[in-house]
C-alpha positions in Angstrom: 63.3 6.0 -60.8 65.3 7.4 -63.5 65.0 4.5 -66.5 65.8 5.3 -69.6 65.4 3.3 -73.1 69.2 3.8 -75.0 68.2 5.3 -78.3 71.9 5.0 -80.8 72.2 7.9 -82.2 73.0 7.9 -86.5 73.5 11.6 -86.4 77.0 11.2 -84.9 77.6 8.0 -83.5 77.1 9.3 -80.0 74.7 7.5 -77.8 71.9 9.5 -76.9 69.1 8.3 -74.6 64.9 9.4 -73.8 63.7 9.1 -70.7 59.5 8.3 -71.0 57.0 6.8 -69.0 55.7 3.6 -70.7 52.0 2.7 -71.7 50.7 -0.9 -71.6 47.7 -2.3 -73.9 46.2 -5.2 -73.4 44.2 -6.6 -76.4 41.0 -8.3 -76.3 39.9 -9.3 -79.8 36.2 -10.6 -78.9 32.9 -9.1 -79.2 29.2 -10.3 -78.7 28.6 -9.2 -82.2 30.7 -7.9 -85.1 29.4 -4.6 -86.2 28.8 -4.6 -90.0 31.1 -0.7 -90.1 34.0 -2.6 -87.9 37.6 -2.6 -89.5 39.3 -4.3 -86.7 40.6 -7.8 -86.1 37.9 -8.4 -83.5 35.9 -11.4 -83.7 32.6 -12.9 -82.3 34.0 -16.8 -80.2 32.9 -19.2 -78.5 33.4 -18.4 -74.6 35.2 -21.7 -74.7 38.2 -20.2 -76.1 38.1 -16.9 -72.9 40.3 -19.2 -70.6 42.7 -20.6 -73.1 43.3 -16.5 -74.0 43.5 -15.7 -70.3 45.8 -17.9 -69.5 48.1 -17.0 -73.1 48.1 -13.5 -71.9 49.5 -14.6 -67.7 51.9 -16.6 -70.0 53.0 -13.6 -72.3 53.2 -11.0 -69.5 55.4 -13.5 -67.4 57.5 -14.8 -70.8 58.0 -11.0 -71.4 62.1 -11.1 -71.3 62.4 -14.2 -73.1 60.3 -13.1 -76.0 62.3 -10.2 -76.0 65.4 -11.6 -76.2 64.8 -14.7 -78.7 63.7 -11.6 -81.0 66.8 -9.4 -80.7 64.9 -6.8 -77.9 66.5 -4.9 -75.7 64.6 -5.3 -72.3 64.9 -2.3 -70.4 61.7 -0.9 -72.1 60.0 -3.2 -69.6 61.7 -1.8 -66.5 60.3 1.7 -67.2 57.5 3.0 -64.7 54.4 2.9 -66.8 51.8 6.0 -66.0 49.0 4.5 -68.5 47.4 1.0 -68.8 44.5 0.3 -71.4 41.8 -2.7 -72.0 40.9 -2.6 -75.5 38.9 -4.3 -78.6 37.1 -5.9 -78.7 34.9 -5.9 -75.7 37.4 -6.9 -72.8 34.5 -7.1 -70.1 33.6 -10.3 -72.3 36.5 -12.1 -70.4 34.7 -12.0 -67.4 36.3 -10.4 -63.7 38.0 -13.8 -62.8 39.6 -13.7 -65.8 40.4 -9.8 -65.8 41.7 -10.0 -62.5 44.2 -12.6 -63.1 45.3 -10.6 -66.0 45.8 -7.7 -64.1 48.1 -8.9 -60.9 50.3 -10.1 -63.4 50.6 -6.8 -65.1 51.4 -5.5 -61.4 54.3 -8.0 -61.2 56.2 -7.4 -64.7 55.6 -3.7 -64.6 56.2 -0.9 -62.3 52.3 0.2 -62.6 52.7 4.1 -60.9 50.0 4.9 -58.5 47.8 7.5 -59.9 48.2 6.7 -63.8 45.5 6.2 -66.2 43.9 3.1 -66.1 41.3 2.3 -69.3 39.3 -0.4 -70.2 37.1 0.1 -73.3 33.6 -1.2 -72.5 30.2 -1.5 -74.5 26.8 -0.7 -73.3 25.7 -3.7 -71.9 28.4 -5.6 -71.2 29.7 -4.3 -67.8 27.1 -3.9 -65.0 27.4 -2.2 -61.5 29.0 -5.1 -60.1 31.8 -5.2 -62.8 32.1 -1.7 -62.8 33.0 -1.9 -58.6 35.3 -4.3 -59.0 37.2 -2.9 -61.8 37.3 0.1 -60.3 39.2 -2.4 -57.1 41.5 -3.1 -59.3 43.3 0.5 -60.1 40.8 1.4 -63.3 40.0 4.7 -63.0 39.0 5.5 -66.8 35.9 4.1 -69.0 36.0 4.2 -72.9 32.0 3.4 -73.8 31.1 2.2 -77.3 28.0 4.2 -78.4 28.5 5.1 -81.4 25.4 6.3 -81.8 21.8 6.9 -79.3 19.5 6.2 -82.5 18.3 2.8 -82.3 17.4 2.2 -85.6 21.3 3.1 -86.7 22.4 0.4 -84.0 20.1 -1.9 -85.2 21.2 -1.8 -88.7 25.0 -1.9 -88.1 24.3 -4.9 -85.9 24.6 -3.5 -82.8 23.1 -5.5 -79.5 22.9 -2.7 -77.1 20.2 0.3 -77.4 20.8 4.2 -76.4 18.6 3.3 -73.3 21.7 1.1 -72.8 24.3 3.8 -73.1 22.4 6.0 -70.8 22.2 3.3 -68.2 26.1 2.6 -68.4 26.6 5.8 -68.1 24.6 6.2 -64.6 25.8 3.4 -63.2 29.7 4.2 -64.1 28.7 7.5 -62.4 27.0 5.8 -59.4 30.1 3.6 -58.6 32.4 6.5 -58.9 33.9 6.8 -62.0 34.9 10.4 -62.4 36.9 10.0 -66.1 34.5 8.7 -68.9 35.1 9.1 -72.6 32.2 8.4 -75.1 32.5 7.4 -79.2 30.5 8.7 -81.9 30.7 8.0 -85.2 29.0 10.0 -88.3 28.6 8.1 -91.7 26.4 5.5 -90.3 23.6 4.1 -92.3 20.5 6.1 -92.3 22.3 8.5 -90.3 21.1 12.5 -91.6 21.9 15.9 -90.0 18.7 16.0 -87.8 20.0 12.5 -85.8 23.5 13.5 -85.7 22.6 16.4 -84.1 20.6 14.5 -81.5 23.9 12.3 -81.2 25.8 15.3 -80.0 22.9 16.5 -77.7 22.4 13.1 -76.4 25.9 13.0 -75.0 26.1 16.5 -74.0 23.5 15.6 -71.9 25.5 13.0 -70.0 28.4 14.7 -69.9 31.4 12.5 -70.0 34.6 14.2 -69.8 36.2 12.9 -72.9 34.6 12.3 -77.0 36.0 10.9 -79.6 34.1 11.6 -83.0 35.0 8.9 -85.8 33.5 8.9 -89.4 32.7 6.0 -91.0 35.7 4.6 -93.2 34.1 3.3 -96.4 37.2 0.4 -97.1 37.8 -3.1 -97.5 38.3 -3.9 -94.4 35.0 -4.0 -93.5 31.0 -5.6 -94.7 29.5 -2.6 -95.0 32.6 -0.6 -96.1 33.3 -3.5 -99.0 29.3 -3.4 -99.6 29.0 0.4 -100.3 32.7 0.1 -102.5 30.4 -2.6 -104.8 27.4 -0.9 -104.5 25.6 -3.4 -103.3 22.9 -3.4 -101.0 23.6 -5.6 -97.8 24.2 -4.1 -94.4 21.8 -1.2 -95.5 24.5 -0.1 -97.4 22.5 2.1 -99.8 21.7 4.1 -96.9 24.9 5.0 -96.1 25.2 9.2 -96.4 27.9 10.1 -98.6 30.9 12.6 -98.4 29.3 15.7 -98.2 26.9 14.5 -95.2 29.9 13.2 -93.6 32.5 16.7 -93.7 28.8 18.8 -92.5 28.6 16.2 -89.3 32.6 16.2 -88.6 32.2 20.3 -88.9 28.8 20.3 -87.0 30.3 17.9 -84.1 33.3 20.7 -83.6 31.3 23.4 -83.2 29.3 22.1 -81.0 31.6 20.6 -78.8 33.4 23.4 -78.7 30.7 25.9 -78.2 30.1 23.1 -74.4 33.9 23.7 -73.4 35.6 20.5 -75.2 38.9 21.5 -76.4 40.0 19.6 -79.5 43.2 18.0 -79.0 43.7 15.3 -81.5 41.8 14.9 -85.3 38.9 12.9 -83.7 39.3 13.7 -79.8 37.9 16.6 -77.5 38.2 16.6 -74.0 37.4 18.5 -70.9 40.7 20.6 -69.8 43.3 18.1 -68.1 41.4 15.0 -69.6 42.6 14.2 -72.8 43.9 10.2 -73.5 47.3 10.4 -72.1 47.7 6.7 -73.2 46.2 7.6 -77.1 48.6 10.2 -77.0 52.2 8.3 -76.3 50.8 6.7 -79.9 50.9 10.1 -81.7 54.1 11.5 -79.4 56.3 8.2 -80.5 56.4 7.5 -76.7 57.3 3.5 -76.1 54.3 1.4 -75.5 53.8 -3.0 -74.7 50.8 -4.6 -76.9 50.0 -7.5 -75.1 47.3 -9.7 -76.8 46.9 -11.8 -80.2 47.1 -8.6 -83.1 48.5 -6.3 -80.0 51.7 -3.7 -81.4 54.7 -2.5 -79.5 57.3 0.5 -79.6 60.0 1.0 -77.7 61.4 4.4 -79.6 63.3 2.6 -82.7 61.7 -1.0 -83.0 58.1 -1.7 -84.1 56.6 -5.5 -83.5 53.3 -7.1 -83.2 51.9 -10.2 -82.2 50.4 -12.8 -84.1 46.8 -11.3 -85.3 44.9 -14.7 -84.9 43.5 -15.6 -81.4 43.7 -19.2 -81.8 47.1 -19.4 -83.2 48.1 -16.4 -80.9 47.3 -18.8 -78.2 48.9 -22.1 -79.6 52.0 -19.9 -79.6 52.0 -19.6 -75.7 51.1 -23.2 -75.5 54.0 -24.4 -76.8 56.0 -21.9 -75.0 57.2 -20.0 -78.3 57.1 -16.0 -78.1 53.6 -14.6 -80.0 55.7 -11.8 -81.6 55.0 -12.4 -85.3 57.0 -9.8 -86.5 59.7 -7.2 -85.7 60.6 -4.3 -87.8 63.5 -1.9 -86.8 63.3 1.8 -88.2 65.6 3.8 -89.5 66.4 7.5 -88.2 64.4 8.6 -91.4 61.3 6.2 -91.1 61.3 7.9 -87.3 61.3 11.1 -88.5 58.2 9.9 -90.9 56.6 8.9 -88.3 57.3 12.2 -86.4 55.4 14.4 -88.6 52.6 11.4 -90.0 51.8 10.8 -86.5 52.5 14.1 -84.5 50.5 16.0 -87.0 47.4 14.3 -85.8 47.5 16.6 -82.7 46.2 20.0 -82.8 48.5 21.5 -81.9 51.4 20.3 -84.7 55.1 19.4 -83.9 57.9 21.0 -83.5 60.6 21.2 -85.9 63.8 22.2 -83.4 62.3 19.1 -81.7 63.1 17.0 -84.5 65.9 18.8 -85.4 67.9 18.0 -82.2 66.9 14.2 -82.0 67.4 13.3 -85.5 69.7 15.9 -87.0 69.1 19.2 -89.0 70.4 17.8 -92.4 67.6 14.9 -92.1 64.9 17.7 -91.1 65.9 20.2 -94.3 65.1 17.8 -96.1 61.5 18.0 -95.7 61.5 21.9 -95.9 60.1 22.2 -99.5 57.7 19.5 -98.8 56.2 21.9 -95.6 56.8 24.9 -97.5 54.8 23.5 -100.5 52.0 22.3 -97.8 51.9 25.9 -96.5 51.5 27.7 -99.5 48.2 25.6 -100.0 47.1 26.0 -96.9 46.9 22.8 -95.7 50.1 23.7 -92.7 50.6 26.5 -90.7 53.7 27.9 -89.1 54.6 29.7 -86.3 58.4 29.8 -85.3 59.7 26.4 -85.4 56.0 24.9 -84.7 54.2 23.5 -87.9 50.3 22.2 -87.6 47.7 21.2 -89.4 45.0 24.4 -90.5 41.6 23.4 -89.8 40.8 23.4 -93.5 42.8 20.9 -93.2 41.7 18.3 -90.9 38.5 16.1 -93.1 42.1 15.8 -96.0 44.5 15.0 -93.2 45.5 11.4 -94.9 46.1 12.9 -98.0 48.8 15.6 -96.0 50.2 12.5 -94.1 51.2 10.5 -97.4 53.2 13.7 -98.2 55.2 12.8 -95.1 56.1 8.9 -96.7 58.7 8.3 -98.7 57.4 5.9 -100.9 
């Protein structure tokens, strides 16, 4: 099936069109227990409230072309075949298989789901046992994102963390057991008490089970978090006095590299390494500016020009579909230049850059010229390379990425 999503073209007035494979996420904003280090809108609820969200998601799924059209969308981006479907967090295994299931047939009757596509659910040691994994599995997923963030206990015990590293390992063995063949594992350096000596038995640990995907976060220190709003005060809840600082943290992001790539993981993305062929295809429509449906209370969309989300709270998320109004909370249309933005702020995450006749043919050479200084400027200090029309990110780089990305905003 040929579908494409019309893209109108400001270069010359000329319609010009994509033609992309669509991703679907499905947004579960509910955990057991809210890490002190987590900056997202997750949330620790009663179980109570897992049907009422069930059901709000059925109703968004099957509402999907009238919320569209009460909020000026066009709806062909929901007629495109979709090659990638992700369960994410929150801890979706929380809503329980009834629930899961219900959720996922009527996923299989809005969208054309293609056979063979990747099919995620994010999962945290603990929460899904062998009989949950079997039955997911029944269901089309074929790929496990597992939570560990860590195999020293007394680093999970002080961000708050239920599960143990005995946990992990027992996750991991029983993912393997019912077949699961595609498992990606998260680390993340900066945590409190966290030193050189137990990050490097992080990275053995999970050498040693061997998933085919990691992804290797460091600990924002920011607002949006306890223990991230603790060590900005410097105050001394959530053991935030024995959070390592900066230096720690750009010796653990170098250490994880080498070592990862010394086992055969090829680093693809900032944070991500993956066996050959295994890299996130759904993670990666987000940095290629491929069109994507967030489903789910906080859950955000793109469908090549328009941006939108949903409404971030659960409860009022759910009163939305209730009363039969669309749980889109806002919808934000970019312009040709706030694309191109995006091309390079988000393209440049990949290691291996963007390329520049790329942009040049879908939004014009005058627009792309005008970040030539800007590149040139970024090159000269070292912080882009270039070869032929392809810029990237140097690996010297990679722990100041934000601070090349800003040079890519207009403010």
């Amino acid at each position: 099936m040929n579908l494409r999503i019309r893209v109108q073209s400001a270069i010359d007035n000329r319609e010009s069109s994509i033609t992309l494979p669509l991703g679907i996420y499905v947004q579960v904003p509910f955990c057991a227990s809210k890490c002190s280090f987590c900056n997202f809108s997750s949330r620790v609820e009663s179980r109570i409230i897992f049907d009422h969200y069930g059901r709000a998601l059925e109703q968004e799924i099957d509402g999907l072309p009238t919320a569209f059209e009460v909020n000026g969308l066009a709806p062909e981006v929901l007629a495109l075949p979709a090659d990638t479907v992700y369960f994410g967090g929150g801890t979706p295994p929380l809503l329980g298989l009834e629930r899961l299931e219900r959720i996922v047939r009527a996923l299989y009757r809005r969208f054309e789901v293609q056979a063979g596509g990747e099919f995620t659910v994010e999962v945290t040691p603990g929460s899904a046992d062998a009989q949950f994994l079997a039955r997911a599995m029944s269901l089309g997923v074929n790929r496990l994102s597992i939570g560990a963030q860590t195999f020293e206990d007394q680093e999970l015990r002080a961000m708050g963390r239920l599960h143990s590293a005995a946990d992990t390992r027992e996750l991991v063995r029983s993912a393997r057991r019912v077949g699961f063949a595609n498992l990606s594992i998260d680390l993340v350096a900066g945590l409190p008490h966290q030193n050189s000596q137990s990050w490097r038995r992080d990275l053995e640990a999970v050498l040693q089970l061997g998933p085919q995907h990691i992804s290797l976060y460091l600990f924002e220190i920011d607002e949006k978090s306890r223990l991230g709003r603790e060590v900005l005060q410097s105050g001394t809840r959530y053991h935030a006095p024995a959070v390592p600082g900066e230096e720690f943290m750009a010796d653990a992001y170098e250490m994880g590299r080498e070592v990862l790539g010394r086992e055969g993981y090829i680093q693809y993305e900032i944070s991500n390494f993956a066996r050959p062929r295994y890299e996130s295809r759904h993670n990666l429509k987000y940095w290629q500016l491929a069109p994507y449906v967030g489903l789910g209370a906080g859950a955000h969309s793109f469908d090549g020009i328009n941006r939108w989300a949903n409404e971030d709270d659960a409860k009022l998320y759910i009163d939305r579909l209730e009363g039969r109004r669309s749980p889109i909370a806002a919808v934000r249309k970019l312009s040709p230049e706030e694309q191109l933005e995006e091309f390079f702020f988000l393209g440049l995450r990949q290691v291996k850059g963007v390329s520049l006749e790329t942009a040049r043919k879908r939004w014009g050479r005058d627009r792309v010229g005008h970040w030539q200084g800007r590149i040139e400027s970024l090159t000269q200090n070292e912080l882009l390379t270039m070869a032929g029309d392809n810029i990237r990110l140097t690996e010297a780089a990679y722990l100041v990425s934000n601070e090349v990305f800003r040079e890519f905003v207009v403010a």
